[in-house]
C-alpha positions in Angstrom: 64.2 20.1 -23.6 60.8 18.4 -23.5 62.5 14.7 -24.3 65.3 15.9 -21.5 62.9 15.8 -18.6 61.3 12.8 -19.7 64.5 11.2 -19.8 65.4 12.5 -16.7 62.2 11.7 -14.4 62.4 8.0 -15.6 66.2 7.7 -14.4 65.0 9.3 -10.8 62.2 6.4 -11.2 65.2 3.7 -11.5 64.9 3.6 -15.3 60.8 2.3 -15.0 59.1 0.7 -17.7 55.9 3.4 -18.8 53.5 4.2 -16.0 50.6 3.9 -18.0 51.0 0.6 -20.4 50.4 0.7 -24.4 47.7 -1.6 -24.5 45.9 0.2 -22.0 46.2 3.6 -24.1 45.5 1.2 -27.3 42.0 -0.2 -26.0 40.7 3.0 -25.2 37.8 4.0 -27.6 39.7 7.1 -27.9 42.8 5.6 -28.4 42.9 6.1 -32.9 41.5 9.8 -32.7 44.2 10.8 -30.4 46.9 9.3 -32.4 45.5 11.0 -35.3 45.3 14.2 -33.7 48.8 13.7 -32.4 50.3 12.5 -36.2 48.5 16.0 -37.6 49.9 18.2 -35.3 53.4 16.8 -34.6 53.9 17.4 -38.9 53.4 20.8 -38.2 56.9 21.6 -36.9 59.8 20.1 -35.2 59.2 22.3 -31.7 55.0 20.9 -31.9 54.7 18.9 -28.5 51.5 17.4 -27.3 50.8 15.5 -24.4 47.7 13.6 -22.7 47.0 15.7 -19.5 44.5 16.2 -16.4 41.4 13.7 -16.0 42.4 11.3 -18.4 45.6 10.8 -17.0 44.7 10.7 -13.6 41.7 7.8 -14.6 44.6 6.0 -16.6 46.4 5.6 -13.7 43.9 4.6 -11.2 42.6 1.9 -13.6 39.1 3.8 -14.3 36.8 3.8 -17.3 38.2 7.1 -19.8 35.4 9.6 -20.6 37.2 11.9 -22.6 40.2 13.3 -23.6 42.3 16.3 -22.8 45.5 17.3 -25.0 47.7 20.1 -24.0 49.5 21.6 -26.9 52.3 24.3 -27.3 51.0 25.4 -30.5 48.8 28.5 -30.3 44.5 28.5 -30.9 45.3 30.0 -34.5 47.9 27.3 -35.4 45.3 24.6 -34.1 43.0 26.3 -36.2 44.1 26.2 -39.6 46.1 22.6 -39.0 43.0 21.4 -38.5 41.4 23.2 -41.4 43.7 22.0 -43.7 43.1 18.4 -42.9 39.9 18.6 -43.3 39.2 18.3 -39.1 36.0 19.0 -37.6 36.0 21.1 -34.3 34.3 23.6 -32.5 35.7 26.8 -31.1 33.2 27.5 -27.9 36.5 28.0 -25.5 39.1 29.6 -28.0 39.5 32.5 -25.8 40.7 30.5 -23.1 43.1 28.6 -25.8 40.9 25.5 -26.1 39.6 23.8 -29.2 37.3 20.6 -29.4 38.2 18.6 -31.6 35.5 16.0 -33.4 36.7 12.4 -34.7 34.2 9.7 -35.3 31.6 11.6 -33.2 33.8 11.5 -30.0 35.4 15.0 -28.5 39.1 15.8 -27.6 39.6 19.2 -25.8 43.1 20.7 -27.2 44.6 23.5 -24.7 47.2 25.5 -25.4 49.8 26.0 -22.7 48.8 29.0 -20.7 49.2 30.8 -17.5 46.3 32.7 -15.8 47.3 36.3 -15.9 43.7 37.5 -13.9 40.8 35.9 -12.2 37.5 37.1 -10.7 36.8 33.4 -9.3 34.7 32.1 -11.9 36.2 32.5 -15.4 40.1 33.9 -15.6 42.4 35.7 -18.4 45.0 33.4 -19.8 48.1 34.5 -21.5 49.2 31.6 -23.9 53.0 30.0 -22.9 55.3 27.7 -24.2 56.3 26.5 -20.6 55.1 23.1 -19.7 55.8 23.3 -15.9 54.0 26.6 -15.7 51.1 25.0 -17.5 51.1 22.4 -14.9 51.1 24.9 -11.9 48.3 26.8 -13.5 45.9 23.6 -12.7 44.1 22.8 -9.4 45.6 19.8 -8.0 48.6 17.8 -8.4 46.8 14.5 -9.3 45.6 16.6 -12.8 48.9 18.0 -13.5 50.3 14.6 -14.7 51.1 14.6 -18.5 51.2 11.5 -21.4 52.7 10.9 -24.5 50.8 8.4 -26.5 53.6 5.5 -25.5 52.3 6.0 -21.8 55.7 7.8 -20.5 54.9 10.5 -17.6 55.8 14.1 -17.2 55.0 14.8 -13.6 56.5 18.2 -12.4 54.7 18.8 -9.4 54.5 14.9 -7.7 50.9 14.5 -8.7 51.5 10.2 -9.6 52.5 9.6 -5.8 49.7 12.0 -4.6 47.7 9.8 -6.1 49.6 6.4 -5.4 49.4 7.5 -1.9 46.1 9.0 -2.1 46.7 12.4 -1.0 44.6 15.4 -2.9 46.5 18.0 -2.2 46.5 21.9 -4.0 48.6 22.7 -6.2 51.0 25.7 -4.8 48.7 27.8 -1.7 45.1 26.6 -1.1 43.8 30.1 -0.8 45.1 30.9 -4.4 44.0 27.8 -6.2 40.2 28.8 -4.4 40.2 32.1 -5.5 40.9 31.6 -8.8 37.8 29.5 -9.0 35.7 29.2 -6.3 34.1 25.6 -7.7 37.5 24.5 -6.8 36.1 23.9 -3.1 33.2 21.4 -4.7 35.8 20.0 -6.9 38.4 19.1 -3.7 35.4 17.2 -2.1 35.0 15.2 -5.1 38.2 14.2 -5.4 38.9 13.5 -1.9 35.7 11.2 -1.9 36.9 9.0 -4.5 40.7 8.4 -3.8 41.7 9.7 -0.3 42.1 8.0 2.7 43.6 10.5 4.8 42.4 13.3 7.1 41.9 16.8 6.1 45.0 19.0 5.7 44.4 21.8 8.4 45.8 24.9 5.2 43.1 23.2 3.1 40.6 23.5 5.8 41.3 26.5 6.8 41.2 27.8 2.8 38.1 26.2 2.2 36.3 28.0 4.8 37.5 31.1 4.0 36.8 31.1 0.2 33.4 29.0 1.2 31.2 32.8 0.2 32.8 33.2 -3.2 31.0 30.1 -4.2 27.7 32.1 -4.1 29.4 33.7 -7.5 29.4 30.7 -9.2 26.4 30.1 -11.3 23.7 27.2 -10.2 24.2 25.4 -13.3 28.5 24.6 -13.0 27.2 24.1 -8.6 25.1 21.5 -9.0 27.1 20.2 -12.4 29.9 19.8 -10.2 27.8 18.2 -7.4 26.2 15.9 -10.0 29.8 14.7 -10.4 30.3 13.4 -6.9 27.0 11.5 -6.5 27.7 10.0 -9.9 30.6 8.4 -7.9 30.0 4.7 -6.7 31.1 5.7 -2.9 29.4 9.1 -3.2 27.8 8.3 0.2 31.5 8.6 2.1 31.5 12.2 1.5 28.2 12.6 3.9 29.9 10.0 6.7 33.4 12.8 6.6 32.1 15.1 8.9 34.0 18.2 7.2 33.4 17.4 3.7 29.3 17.0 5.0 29.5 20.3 6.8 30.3 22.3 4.0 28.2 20.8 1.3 25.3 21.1 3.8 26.5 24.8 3.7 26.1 25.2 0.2 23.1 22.9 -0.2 21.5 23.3 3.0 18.0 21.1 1.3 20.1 17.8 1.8 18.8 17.1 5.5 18.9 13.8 5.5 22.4 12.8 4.2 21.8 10.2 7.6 19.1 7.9 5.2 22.8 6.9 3.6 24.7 6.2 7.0 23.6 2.3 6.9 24.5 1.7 3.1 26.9 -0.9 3.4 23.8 -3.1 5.1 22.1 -2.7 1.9 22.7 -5.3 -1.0 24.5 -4.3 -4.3 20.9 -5.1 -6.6 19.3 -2.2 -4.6 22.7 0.8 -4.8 23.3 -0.5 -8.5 19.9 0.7 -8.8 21.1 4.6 -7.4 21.0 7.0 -9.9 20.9 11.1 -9.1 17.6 11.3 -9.5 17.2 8.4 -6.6 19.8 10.1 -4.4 18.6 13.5 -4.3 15.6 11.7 -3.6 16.7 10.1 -0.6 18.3 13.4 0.7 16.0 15.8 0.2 12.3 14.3 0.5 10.3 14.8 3.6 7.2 16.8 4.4 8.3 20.0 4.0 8.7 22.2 0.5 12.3 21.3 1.3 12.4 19.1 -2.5 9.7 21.5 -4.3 12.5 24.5 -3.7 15.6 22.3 -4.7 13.7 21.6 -8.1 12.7 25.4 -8.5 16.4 26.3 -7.4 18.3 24.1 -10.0 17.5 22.6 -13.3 16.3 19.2 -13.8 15.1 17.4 -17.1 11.4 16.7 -17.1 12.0 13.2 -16.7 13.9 13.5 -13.6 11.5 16.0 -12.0 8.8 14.0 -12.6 11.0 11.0 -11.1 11.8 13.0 -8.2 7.8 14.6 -7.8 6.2 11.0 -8.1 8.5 10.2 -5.0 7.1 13.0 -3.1 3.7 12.0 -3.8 3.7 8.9 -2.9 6.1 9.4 0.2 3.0 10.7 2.1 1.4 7.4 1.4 3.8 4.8 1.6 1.8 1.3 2.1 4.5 -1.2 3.3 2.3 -4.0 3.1 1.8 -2.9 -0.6 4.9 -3.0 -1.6 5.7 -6.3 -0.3 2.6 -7.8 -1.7 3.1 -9.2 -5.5 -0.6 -8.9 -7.2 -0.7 -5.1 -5.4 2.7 -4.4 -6.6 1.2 -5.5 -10.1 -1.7 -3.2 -10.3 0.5 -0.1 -9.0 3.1 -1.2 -12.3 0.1 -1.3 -14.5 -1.3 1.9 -13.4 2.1 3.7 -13.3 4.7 2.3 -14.6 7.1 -0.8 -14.0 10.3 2.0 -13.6 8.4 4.1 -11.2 7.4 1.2 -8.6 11.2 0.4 -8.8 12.5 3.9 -8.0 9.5 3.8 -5.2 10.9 0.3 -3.8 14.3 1.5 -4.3 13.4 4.7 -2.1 11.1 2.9 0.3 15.0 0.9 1.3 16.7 4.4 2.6 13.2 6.0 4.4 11.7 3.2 5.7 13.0 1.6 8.8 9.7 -0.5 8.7 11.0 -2.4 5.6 12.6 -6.0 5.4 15.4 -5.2 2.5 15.7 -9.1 1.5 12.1 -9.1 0.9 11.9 -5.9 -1.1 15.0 -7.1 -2.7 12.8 -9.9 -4.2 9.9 -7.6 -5.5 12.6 -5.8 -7.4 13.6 -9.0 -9.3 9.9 -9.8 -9.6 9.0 -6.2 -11.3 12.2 -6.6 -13.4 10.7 -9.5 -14.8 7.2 -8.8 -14.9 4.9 -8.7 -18.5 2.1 -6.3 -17.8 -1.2 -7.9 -18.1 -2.7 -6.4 -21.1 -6.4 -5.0 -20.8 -8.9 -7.5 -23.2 -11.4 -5.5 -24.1 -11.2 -2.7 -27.2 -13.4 0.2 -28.4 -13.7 -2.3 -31.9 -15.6 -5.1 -29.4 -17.7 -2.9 -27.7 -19.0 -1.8 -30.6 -19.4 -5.0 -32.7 -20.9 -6.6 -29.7 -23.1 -4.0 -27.9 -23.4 -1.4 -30.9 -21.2 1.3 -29.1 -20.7 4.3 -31.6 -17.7 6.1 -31.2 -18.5 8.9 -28.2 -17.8 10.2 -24.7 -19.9 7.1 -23.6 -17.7 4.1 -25.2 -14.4 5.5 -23.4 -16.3 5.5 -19.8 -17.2 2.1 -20.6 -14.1 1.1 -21.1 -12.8 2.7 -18.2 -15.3 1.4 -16.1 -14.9 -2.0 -17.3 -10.5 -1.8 -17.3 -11.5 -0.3 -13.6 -13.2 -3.8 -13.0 -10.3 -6.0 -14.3 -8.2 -4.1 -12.0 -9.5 -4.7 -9.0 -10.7 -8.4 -9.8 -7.2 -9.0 -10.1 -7.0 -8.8 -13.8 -9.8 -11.1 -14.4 -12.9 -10.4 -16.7 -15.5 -11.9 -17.9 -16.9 -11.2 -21.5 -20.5 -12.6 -19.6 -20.0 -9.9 -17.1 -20.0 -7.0 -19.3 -23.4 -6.7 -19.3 -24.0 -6.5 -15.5 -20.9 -4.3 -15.3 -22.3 -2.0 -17.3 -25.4 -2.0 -16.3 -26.7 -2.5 -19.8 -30.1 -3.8 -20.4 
């Protein structure tokens, strides 16, 4: 039946060629863990059927880099299971309740699903009652443009039109908004995300209308899938489109209501490519939330951030009430604030200084990146071994504010000592 509809969606397509080519399956790092995965299973029994399905699919098509790998199988979790056992297959069960199995082949992970319709929801997590229906599978998912299907030779099942959705750029629900939102609520954050990276089209008024309406039930959600999900969209090169959409802005300012000003990204396209390539969350949420309120402190406290990035983000904030301009354009300052910080940290502050500083000339900053990204930190001359040798320091409180005093000294003399000076600098007799 499976081969059947195959068959019969390429003769509706004028008998086309695969949509997604074989060498661009074959070059994907994934490419021989999935074939494996495929051969193993496909022994089991004549029926076994797998297919390629959702994310992967969708990137496939639109020519994007593959992160990982979803497989939707009609074999149930047990049957996974033990096929897997008996070749000797690593994998870890953390979603077997929901039918899904990851998989573990030379260190990289392939999610296998089993078919499955949701049977209850409370709009964060449903019930799933395991089927051997592919369409139904397909109408369980959130959007069209994630219910396309794969075989490893790049032919499509497409039930539900998701491959012209996406050819045409329309991100459209699959079946009634309002459902699709209820069943999970992060489906509202999701829709934003993919209408920022592939539509071009205004707003359907049912989505709008859904959206709004299931826009409490996100409060349900935990913090941790929220700002996952939001993560997602800044991670995307035009993230900035989704603030200059008035609707998509509106509701994200809704459920982040810190990002205030989303406006620092309105004149990005004026900004050269060495400066965005540069954008990372951290810088972003940066941009978007700092000011000279507690408006960033309470974002931080709200949602979890590594130390690294908090410490990116709380260096910003610091120095964001003390922004020299003339600093940062000037090469020996910009050195000594490298040497006293770090190199990264003066980047991330030029980087910032671009989107909350109208005072700044961007081609001039532009250069001090390049300069810092080729900078060697001058190295400090004097050590604890000379200062001892030479002016019979012993090893106490009073060597180490020596040497402070006398790195203090090269600093400010632009990284200049003299050895003669040591004396007068330290007031030695």
């Amino acid at each position: 039946m499976f081969n059947k509809i195959i068959t019969s969606i390429s003769a509706i397509k004028n008998n086309r060629k695969p949509e997604i080519s074989i060498k661009s399956l074959g070059d994907l790092k994934y490419f021989n863990g999935a074939k494996n995965i495929f051969s193993i299973l496909k022994n089991y029994n004549k029926k076994t059927k797998l297919m390629l399905v959702g994310g992967c699919v969708r990137k496939l098509l639109s020519g994007e880099e593959i992160d990982d790998i979803d497989i939707a199988v009609n074999l149930n979790p047990e049957e996974i299971k033990n096929i897997l056992i008996e070749n000797k297959i690593k994998f870890l069960e953390t979603g077997i309740s929901h039918g899904t199995i990851t998989v573990i082949i030379d260190k990289l992970k392939f999610e296998l699903t089993t078919l499955r319709k949701d049977t209850s929801t409370d709009g964060r997590h449903a019930d799933v009652e395991f089927i051997s229906d592919w369409e139904i599978d397909a109408k369980r998912r959130d959007f069209t443009i994630n219910a396309i299907y794969s075989n490893l030779k790049g032919e499509i099942y497409d039930p539900l039109g998701g491959q012209k959705d996406l050819e045409n750029k329309v991100v459209k629900f699959i079946g009634d908004p309002n459902e699709r939102i209820r069943e999970d609520y992060l489906r509202i954050l999701r829709y934003f995300r993919f209408y920022t990276q592939y539509s071009n089209h205004q707003h359907d008024v049912e989505i709008v209308q859904a959206i709004k309406k299931g826009l409490n039930g996100v409060r349900k959600i935990s913090k941790e899938r929220i700002f996952d999900e939001f993560s997602k969209i800044l991670n995307l090169k035009n993230f900035y489109e989704l603030f200059n959409d008035e609707f998509s802005c509106s509701i994200i300012l809704v459920i982040f209501p810190q990002l205030k000003h989303y406006d620092r990204f309105r004149t990005i396209k004026n900004i050269p490519n060495k400066i965005i390539n540069k954008l990372d969350i951290s810088l972003i949420l940066s941009i978007l939330l700092i000011d000279n309120s507690d408006n960033c402190e309470f974002f931080l406290y709200k949602f979890k951030f590594s130390n690294r990035d908090k410490n990116r983000i709380l260096f910003l904030l610091n120095r964001y009430k003390k922004i020299n301009i003339k600093e940062l354009l000037d090469e020996q300052k910009l050195v000594k604030l490298a040497y006293l910080e770090n190199t990264e940290k003066i980047i991330d502050l030029l980087v910032f200084s671009t989107f909350v500083s109208e005072e700044i000339d961007v081609s001039i900053l532009e250069k001090r990146i390049s300069f810092l990204e080729k900078l060697k930190l001058p190295v400090f001359p004097i050590t604890a071994d000379y200062l001892k040798v030479k002016y019979n320091f012993s090893e106490s409180k009073e060597l180490g504010f020596a040497l402070k005093k006398l790195e203090q000294s090269w600093i400010d003399n632009d990284f200049i000592i003299n050895k003669n000076d040591i004396k007068a600098i330290l007031k030695l007799s």
